[in-house]
N, C-alpha and C positions, 0 to 999 in steps of 0.2 A: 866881314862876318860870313858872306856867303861863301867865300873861298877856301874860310876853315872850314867852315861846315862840307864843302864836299871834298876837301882833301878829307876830312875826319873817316869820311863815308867810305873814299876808296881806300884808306889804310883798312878798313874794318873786313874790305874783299881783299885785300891782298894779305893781310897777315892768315889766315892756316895754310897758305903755298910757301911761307916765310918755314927757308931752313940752312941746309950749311950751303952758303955760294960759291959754286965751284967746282960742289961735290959731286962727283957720281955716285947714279945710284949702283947698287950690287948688281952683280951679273950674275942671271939666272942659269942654273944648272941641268939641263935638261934628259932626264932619265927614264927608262922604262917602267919604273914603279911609282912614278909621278903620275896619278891621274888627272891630278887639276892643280896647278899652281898657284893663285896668290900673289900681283904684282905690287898691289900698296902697300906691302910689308919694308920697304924700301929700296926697291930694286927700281922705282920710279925715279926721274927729274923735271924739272918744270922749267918752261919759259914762257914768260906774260909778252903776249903781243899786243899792245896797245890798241894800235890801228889797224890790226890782221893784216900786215901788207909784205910781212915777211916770204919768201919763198924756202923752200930745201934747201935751196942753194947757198942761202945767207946762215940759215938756220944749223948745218952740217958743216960750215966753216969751224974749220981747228978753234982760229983764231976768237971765235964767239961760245966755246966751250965751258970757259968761266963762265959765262952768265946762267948758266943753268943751276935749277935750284934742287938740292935734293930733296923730295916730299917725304913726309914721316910717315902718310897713309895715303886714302885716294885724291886724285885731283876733287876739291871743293872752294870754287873762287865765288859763290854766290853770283849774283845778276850784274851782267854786263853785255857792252855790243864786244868785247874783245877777244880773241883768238891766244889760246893756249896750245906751247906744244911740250909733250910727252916723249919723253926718251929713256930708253930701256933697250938692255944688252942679252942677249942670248947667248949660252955658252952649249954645244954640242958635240958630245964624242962620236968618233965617228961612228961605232958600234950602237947608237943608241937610237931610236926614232925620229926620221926626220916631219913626220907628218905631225901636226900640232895646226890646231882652232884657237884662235884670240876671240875671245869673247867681250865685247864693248858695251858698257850698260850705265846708264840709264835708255832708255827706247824712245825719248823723244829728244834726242840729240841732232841739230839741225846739218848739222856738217861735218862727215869724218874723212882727212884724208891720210891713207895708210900710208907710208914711204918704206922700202925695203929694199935691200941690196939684189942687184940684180943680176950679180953676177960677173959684172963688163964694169964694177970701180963706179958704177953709177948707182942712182937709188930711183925704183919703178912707185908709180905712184897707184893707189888704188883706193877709192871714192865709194863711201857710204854713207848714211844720214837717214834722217825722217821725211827731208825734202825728196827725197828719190823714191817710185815706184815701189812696193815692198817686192813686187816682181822681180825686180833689180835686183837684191840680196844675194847672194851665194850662198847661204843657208836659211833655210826657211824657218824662222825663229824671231820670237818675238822682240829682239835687242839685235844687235850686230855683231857679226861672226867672219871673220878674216881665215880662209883657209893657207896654212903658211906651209912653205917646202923651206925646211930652216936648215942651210948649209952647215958642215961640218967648220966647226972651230968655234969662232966667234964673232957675230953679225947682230949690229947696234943700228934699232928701228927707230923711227920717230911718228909719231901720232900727232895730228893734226885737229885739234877741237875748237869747233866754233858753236854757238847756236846762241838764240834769242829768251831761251831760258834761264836757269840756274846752272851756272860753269860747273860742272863735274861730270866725273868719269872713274870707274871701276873695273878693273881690265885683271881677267881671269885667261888660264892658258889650261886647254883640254886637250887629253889624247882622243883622237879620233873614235876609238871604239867605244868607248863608255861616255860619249856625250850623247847618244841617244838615248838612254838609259833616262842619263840626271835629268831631261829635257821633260821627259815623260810622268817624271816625277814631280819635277818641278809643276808642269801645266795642270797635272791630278790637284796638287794642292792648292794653287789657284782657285781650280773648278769646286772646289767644296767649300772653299769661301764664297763664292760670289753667289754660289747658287742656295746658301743660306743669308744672305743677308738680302738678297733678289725674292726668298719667299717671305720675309721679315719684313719689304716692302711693300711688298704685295699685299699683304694680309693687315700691314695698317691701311693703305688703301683702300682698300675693301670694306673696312672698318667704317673710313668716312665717308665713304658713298653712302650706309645705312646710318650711321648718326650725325652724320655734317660735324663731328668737332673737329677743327681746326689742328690743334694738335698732331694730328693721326697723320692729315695732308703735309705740313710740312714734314712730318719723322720721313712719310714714305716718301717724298721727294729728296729729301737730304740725302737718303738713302740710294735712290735712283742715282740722283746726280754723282754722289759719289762713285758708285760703282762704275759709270760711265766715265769719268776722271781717270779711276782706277786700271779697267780696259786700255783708255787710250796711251793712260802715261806708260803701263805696263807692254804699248805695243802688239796690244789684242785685238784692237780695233783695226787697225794696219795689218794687222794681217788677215785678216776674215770679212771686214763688212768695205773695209777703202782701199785692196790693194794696188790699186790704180793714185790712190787719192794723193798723196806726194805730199803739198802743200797743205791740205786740208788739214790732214792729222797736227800739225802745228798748231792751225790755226783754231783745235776743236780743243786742245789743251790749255789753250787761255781762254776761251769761251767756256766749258766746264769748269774750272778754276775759279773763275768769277763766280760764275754762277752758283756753284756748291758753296760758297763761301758766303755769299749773300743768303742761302736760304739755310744754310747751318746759324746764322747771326740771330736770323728774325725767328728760327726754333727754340734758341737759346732764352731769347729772349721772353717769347711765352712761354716756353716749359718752366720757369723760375718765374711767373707771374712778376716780372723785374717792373713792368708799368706801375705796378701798385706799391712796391715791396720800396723799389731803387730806383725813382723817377731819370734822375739825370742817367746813374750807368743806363739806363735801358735805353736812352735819346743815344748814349755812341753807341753801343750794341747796334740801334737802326740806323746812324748815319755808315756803321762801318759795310752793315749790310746793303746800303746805297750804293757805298764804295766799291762794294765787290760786285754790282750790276755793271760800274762804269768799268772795273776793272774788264768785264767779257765784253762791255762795247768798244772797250780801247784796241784789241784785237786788229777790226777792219782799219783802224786809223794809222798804225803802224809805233802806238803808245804804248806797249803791255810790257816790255821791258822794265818799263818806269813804274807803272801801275801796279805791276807785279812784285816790287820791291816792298811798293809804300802798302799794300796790303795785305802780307807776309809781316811786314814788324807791326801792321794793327789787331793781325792778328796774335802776336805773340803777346800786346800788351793788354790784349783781352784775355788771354789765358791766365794772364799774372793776376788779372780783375775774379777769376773767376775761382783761383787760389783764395784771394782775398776776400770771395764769397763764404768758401766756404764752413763756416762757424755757423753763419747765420742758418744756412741750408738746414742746422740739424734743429733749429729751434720749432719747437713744437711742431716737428713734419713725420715723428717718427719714423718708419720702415722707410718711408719712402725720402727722406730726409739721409739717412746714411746709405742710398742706391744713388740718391744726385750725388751725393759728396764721392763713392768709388767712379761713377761713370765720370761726373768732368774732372776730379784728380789725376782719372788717365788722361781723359782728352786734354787736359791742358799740359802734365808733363812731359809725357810722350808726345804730343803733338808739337810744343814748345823746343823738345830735342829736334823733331822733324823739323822746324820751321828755322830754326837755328843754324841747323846743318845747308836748307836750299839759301840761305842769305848769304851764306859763308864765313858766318861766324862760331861756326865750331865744324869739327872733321867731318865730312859726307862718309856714309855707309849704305850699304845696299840693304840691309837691313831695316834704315829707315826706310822706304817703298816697301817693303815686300812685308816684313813686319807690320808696318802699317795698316795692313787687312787686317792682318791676324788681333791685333788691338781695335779694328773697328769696329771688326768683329763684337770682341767683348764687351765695348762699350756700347755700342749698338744697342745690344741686349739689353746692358741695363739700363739705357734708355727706353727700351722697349718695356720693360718691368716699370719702371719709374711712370711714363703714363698710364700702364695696364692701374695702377694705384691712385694717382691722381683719376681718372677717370671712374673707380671704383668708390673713393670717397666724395667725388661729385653726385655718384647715382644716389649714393649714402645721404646724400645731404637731399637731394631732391626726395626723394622718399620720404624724412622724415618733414620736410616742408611740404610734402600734398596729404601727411601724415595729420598735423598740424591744420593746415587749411579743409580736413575732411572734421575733423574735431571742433574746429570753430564755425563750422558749415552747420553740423549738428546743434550746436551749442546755440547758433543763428534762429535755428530752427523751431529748437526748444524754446525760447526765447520769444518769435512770433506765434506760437501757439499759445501763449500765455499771455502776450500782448489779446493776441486775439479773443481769448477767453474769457478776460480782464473787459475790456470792449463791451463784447457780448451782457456779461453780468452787469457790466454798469449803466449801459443803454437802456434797458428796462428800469431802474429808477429815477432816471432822467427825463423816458417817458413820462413816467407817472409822474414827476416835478410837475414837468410841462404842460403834461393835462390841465393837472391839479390846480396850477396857477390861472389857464384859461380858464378854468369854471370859477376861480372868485372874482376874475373881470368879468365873466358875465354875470353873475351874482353881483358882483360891485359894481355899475358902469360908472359912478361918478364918485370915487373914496377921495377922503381926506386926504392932502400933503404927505402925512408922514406913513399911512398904507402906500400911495402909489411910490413913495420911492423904495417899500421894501418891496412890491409888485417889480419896481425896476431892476432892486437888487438883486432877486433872485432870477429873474429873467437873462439877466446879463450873465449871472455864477454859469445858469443852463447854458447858455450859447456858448460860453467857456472851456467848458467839462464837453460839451460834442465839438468844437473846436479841435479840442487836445484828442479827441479818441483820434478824430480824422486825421490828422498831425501822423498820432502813433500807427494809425494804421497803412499810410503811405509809407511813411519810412518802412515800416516790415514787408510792404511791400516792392519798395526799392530793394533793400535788401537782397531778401530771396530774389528776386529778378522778376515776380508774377506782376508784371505792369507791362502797357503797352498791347493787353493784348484781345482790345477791345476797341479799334480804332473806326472811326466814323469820323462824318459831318460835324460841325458843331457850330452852333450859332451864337456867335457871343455874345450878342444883343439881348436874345431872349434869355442865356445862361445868368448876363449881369441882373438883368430884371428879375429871376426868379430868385437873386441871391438877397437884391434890397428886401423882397417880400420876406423871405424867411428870418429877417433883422427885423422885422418890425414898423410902426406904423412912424414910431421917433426917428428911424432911419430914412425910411421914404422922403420923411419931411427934410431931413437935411441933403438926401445927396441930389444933385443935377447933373443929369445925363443929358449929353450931348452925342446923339450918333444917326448916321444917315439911314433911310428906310431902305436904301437898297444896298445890305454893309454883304459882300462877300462870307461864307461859309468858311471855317479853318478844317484841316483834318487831325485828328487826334484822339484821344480818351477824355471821353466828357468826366466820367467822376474825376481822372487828376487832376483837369486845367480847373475844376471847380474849386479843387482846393487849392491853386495859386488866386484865382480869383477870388476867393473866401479871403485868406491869408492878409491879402493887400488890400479889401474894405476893414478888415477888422483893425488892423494896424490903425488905420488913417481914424476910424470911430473912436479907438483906447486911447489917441495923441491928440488928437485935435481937440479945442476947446467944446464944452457939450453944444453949444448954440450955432457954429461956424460950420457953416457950408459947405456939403465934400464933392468937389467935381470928378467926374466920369466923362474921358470922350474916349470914343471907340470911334478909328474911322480908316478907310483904306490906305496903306504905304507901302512901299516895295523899299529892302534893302538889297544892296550887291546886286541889283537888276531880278531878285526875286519877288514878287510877290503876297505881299503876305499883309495882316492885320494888326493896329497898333491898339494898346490898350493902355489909356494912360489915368492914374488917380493921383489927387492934387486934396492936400488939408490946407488948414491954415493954423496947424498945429505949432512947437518948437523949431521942427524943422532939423535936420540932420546937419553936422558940422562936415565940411569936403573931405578931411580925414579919415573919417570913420565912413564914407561914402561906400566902400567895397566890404567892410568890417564889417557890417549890418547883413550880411548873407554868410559869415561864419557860422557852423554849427555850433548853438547854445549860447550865440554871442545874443544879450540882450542891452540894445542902443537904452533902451530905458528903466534901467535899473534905478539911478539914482531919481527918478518920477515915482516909483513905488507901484507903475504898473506889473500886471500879472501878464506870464506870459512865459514857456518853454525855452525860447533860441531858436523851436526849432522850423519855424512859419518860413520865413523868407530863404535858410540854407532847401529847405525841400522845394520852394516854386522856384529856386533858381535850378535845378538837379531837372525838376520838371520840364521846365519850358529849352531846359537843355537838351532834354530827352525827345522834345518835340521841333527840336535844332529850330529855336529862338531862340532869345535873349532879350531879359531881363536885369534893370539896374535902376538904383536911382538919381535923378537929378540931380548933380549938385551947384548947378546954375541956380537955381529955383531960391531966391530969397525970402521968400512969404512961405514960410509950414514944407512940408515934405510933399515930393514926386515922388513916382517911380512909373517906369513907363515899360511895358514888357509887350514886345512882338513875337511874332506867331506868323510862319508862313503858311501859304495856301494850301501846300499840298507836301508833304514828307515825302523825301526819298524814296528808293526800292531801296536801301543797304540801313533804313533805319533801325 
């Protein structure tokens, strides 16, 4: 299986060199009204050298002239280690110019050797590449440039191609005077590509340095990288920043390759929110962009040949992926929904031709590179419109969310002011209950049975009714955030004591306090911790049976190596099932509904928020067999960040 498989592979690089065998190709005509010629029109022949071990001399044999293949257009064999050579005839009158430029293109071509008649029945050899100095060159030009003195008749050259990249070749023939011209023209439109998509990067850069989205950093890096790809593949870099560099320039065109390729992946992948949208696509979307990391470290290792294969067809079946996106793209995305679907319709067709043509599965064109800008150009853009939108309906939505959270702020507001109000009004007849009720015990000190239990009943309604104010009025004060900002000492000893008195003289009698004379101070706000303390006797009084004893011990403990004060009350009430042990601090959750006591929900959810606040914790026992715990510590001293 694996032998088909890589027979299948190299048929797939050998078939667009596949043409008549045997054939020669046409012999060029060479004229004075000919400015530039045109050699992959089929004036081309090919021959695959396997092992690149052939010389001139084997290659120029009569006897091996069949094996040459006639091409239909430019050499395009996709990736391999193998040596191709190129044979092409020149035909010259003698009236006609002998002076002609062979123009050799793509620019990162690792090894070119020219062969040409020399005059003496021999063939002179002459050596150009990426690997050589751009110093080296004999015209100073971004590709390679063969100056030819092409004898009168007819003189049949052969071309020499090797390199570590995609096999192709493009081989253009110039009259000497009007190549500085086309040169000029050529590098003009270069420089107005690069240096609009060089300010397009720039200015999303810029963009996230002042809002940090993510988005902006990968476009302007995709953007970099590319450009930098672009330079080197187009032989720009080689000649202006490494004309020394030889090797390097090879080896910076699979290091940018990879690289541009991983961070166009992982762009892709956020700019179509694919995490949320397309779980799995968006997992190969980032292994591919993994891929294209190992693709630029495969480089130094002497792998990119291979690497470079396998992530050129990942990426082509991501582009099919990305066709296949697009329906979904337009669904409820509007404007910005049909700018994805033009921007990757390009990038994937166009880019899909390009990626096709470097594997050599369809005919190489010089058009693919050069074109290439001019398509990233455009798609660029509209990637650059497509986050200008996405980031516009992000602000849209944050807006109408602080829009929102300023409206329930108010509403909050309104809300504790009414609370507050409500409070107020109803504390003055609760007063007067209270009063009221002390002066018939002291008018009454010794009543009947069924006076002192409506003396109880309404004593207990009282404690009730300022129970719940205190309740609503913490929560509004949680709320708005006006807590916390009254912090001091607090003495829990004296706090619990002052709490039994204010229950009365039936309370005193049942609870038993156990705590040391020398108990450590907490820091905090006395009115909150009062109403967790409040909270947690009144629970245990409403639950516990009327006669049953409630214990109290307050006494020094350190948790986590800090510090601090424990406070624990014990009924001998029903007692809490393990279940419902964390449920009993839900807001409104009331454990005892089915008892018929009275009571909010909202007691133990605020001492828990409380003593949160006060960075303890509170919970209850659910070891505790005999009636309900709960045991709530409190360290010694708060934070500075509390």
């Amino acid at each position: 299986m694996r032998k088909l498989t890589a027979y299948l592979f190299l048929l797939l690089l050998v078939l667009p060199i596949v043409g008549d065998a045997g054939a020669a190709g046409r012999a060029v005509h060479l004229t004075a009204g000919e400015r530039k010629i045109f050699l992959g029109d089929g004036a081309l022949s090919v021959l695959a050298d396997p092992g690149a071990g052939l010389g001139i001399d084997a290659v120029a044999d009569p006897a091996r002239a069949g094996e040459f293949v006639q091409l239909p257009g430019n050499l395009g064999a996709g990736y391999g280690t193998q040596a191709h050579w190129l044979r092409f005839t020149l035909e010259r009158p003698a009236d006609q110019p002998s002076s002609w430029l062979l123009e050799v293109l793509p620019s990162y071509l690792d090894d070119l050797r020219l062969y040409e008649p020399d005059g003496r029945g021999g063939m002179r050899e002459r050596i150009a590449g990426d690997l050589l100095p751009f110093t080296a060159r004999e015209v100073e030009y971004r590709g390679f440039v063969f100056k030819l003195d092409v004898p009168a008749g007819s003189a049949t050259y052969y071309l020499r191609v090797r390199t570590t990249s995609t096999q192709a070749a493009v081989l253009h023939l110039w009259q000497s005077p009007y190549y500085a011209a086309a040169v000029q023209r050529e590098y003009l439109f270069f420089g107005l590509q690069s240096g609009l998509l060089l300010a397009t990067a720039l200015l999303s850069l810029l963009t996230w340095a002042f809002i940090r989205e993510p988005l902006h950093l990968y476009f302007g890096g995709m953007i970099l990288l590319q450009q930098c790809l672009a330079a080197t593949i187009n032989g720009f870099t080689a000649q202006y920043l490494f004309p020394e560099g030889g090797e390097v320039i090879g080896m910076l065109v699979g290091v940018l390759g990879g690289l541009n390729a991983a961070v166009a992946f992982f762009f892709i992948d956020l700019l179509l929110q694919l995490p949320i949208s397309h779980p799995r696509t968006s997992r190969i979307f980032r292994l591919c962009g993994l891929f294209g990391l190992a693709t630029a470290l495969s480089v130094p290792l002497g792998l990119y040949t291979y690497a470079a294969a396998v992530l050129i067809f990942l990426s082509l079946v991501t582009n099919g992926a990305l066709l296949w996106l697009g329906p979904w793209m337009l669904r409820g995305n509007g404007v910005r929904g049909w700018v994805n679907l033009a921007a990757f319709s390009l990038y994937a067709v166009f880019g899909g031709i390009n990626l096709a043509g470097l594997l050599g599965l369809g005919s190489f064109h010089l058009w693919m590179l050069n074109g290439a800008q001019l398509l990233a150009l455009i798609y660029f853009l509209l990637f650059n419109f497509s986050i200008h939108l996405r980031v516009a309906e992000a602000n849209r939505l944050r807006q109408q969310a602080l829009d929102e959270a300023e409206r329930e702020r108010t509403i909050r507001d309104d809300q504790g002011r009414f609370l507050s109000m409500i409070a107020h009004e109803l504390r003055t007849p609760i007063s007067v209950i209270s009063a009221a009720l002390q002066s018939l015990r002291l008018f009454d000190p010794a009543p009947e049975e069924q006076r002192l239990r409506r003396y109880q009943r309404i004593d207990g309604s009282v404690r009730r009714m300022d129970a719940m104010l205190q309740a609503c009025e913490a929560e509004d004060r949680m709320i708005t955030g006006c807590w916390m900002t009254d912090v001091a000492t607090v003495d829990l000893r004296q706090l619990t004591l002052n709490l039994i008195d204010e229950f009365g003289d039936e309370t005193r009698r049942r609870v038993r306090l156990a705590c040391p004379d020398e108990l450590p101070a907490v820091q905090g706000e006395a009115a909150m911790l009062r109403v967790v303390l409040r909270n947690l006797l009144d629970n245990a009084i409403k639950y516990a049976p009327g006669t049953e004893a409630i214990e109290i011990v307050i006494r020094a403990q350190s948790e986590s190596g800090k510090a601090g004060v424990s406070w624990r009350i014990s009924d001998r009430g029903p007692g809490l099932p393990p279940e419902i042990g964390e449920r009993v601090f839900e807001k409104y959750y009331r454990g005892g509904e089915s008892s018929g006591a009275p009571g909010l929900g909202l007691g133990l959810y605020l001492s828990r928020r409380i003593v949160s606040k006060h960075e303890g914790t509170i919970a209850a026992d659910t070891a505790c067999t005999q009636g309900a715990s709960f045991v709530c510590w409190l360290p010694l001293k708060l934070s500075e960040s509390f």
